[in-house]
C-alpha positions, 0 to 999 in steps of 0.5 A, spaced: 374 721 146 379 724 151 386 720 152 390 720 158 397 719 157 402 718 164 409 717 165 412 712 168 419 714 171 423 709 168 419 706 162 420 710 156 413 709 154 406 712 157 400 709 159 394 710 157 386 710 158 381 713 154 374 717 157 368 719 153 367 727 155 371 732 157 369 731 164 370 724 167 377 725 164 379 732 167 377 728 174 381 722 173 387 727 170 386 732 177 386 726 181 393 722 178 396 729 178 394 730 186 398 723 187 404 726 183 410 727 189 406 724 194 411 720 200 406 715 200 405 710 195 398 708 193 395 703 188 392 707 182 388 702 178 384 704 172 380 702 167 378 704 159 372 707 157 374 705 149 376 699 150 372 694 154 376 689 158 383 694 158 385 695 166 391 698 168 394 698 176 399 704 177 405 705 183 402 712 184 410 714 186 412 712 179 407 718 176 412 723 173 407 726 168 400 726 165 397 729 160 390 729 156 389 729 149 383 730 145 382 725 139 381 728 133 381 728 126 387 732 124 395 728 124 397 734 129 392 731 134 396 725 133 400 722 138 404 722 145 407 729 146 408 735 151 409 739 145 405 741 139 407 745 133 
């Protein structure tokens, strides 16, 4: 199970979804990334595939970051950074 985390400006928290293979996750970081410092706003929804029923609705100019994490069974893959140790 792939996670991807996106930072909104504004809100110390990140959202999150979760994709089954690397692929479809490596598309919808691709495509969050390509809305990052775009003039126009567009709405990005999203929805998870871990959780049925989980959508979210995003103002693509709040984008400041995303990121991609792969579940694992180790504390260092755990949790939202940018940095691992």
């Amino acid at each position: 199970m792939f996670t991807i985390e996106i930072t909104l400006k504004s809100n110390p928290l990140a959202l999150s979804v979760q994709r089954q293979d690397a692929e479809t996750a490596e598309v919808t970081y691709q495509e969050l990334v390509a809305l990052i410092g775009q003039p126009v706003c567009q709405v990005v929804q999203l929805t998870c595939d871990k959780v049925e029923g989980k959508k979210v609705a995003i103002a693509s100019t709040e984008i400041t970051a995303v990121q991609i994490l792969e579940k694992g069974g180790t504390a260092a893959s755990m949790g939202a950074g940018f940095l691992r140790g």
